[in-house]
Structure formats: structure tokens, C-alpha cells
N, C-alpha and C positions, 0 to 999 in steps of 0.2 A: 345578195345583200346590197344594197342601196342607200347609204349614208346609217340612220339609225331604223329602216323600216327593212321589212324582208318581201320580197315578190315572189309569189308563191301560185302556183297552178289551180285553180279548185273547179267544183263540179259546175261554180258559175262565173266562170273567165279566169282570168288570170285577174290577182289581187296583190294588195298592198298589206303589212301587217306591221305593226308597231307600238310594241310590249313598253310596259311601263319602266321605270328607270331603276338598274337594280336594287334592291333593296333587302333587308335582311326582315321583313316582317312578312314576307311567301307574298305579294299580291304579287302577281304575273297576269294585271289585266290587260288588254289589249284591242285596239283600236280596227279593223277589218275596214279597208279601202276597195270598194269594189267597182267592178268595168262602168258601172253608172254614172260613177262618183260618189254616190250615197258611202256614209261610214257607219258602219255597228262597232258598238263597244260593248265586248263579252270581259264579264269580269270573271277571276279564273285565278286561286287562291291553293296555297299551301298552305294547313296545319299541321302545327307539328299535334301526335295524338300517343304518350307513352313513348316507347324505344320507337315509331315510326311516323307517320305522317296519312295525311287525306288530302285526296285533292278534292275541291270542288270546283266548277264548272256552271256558271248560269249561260243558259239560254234564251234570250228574249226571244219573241215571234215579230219580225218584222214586219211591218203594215202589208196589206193587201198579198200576203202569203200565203197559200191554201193550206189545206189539213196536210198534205201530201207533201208539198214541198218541206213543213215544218217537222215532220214526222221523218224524211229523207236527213237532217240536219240534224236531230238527233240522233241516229241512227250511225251518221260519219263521226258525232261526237262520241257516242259509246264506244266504238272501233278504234277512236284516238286513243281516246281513254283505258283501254285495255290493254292496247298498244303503248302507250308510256307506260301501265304498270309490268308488263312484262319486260319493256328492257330496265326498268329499273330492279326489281327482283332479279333479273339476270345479273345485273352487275352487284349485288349485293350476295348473290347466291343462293338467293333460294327458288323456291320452286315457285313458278307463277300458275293461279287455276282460276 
């Protein structure tokens, strides 16, 4: 961590990230600083939905991206994405599928 932004390893360099200010209405969007210097902002939201909650996740395709690279970036985002909901059902106790 790095003042308020996190440095973080990815499959394209090492990057910068820096989440919106906390807040109690779920946006957790965030800014992605990459070895170019170009910045993507993924927006990336909590609902609450009955006793639990959704995340969503948008993905934009950034200019001059192939099918391939944009399909690889989804693909880490579904992985994340699975991956936060099973440590969160773990700490909640149930069972993640």
C-alpha cells in the first residue's frame, strides 16, 4: 500500500489501484494505473439483495484490445469473482458452489 492507492502485480505489469472513498452505499469503484500510465476505471458495486447481497463488476474493453486479451480479463475477473464469493461464504459459513 502506498498512501491511499495499492501496487499490485497483474498479468500486465505491475499496477496502481485506487478504490473509491469508503462509503456505506456498496460502490467499491476503482481506478487501475497501469505500466503505460493509461488509467481504467472499473466500476464494481455491492447490493444489498434480501438477507444477502450481489456484487457486480463492469468490464469495459479498452481501445485497441483484441478479442483474446479481452476474453483473458474476463476470465481473471470471473476467478476473482468466485474467489471473493467463496471467502466470503466461508466466513459466513456456508457452503460455497
Amino acid at each position: 500500500k502506498d498512501g491511499h492507492e495499492w501496487i499490485c502485480d497483474s498479468p500486465m505489469g505491475r499496477v496502481r489501484v485506487k478504490f473509491a472513498e469508503p462509503n456505506r452505499l456498496g460502490v467499491m469503484d476503482h481506478d487501475v494505473k497501469l505500466p503505460s500510465g493509461e488509467i481504467n476505471h472499473n466500476p464494481f458495486r455491492v447490493l444489498q439483495n434480501g438477507r444477502g447481497s450481489e456484487v457486480v463488476f463492469t468490464l469495459y474493453r479498452r481501445p485497441n484490445v483484441t478479442d483474446e486479451a479481452y476474453d483473458a480479463d474476463a476470465r481473471q475477473i470471473e476467478e476473482d469473482l468466485q474467489q471473493l464469493k467463496h471467502l466470503l461464504e466461508k466466513s459466513n459459513g456456508r457452503k460455497s458452489s
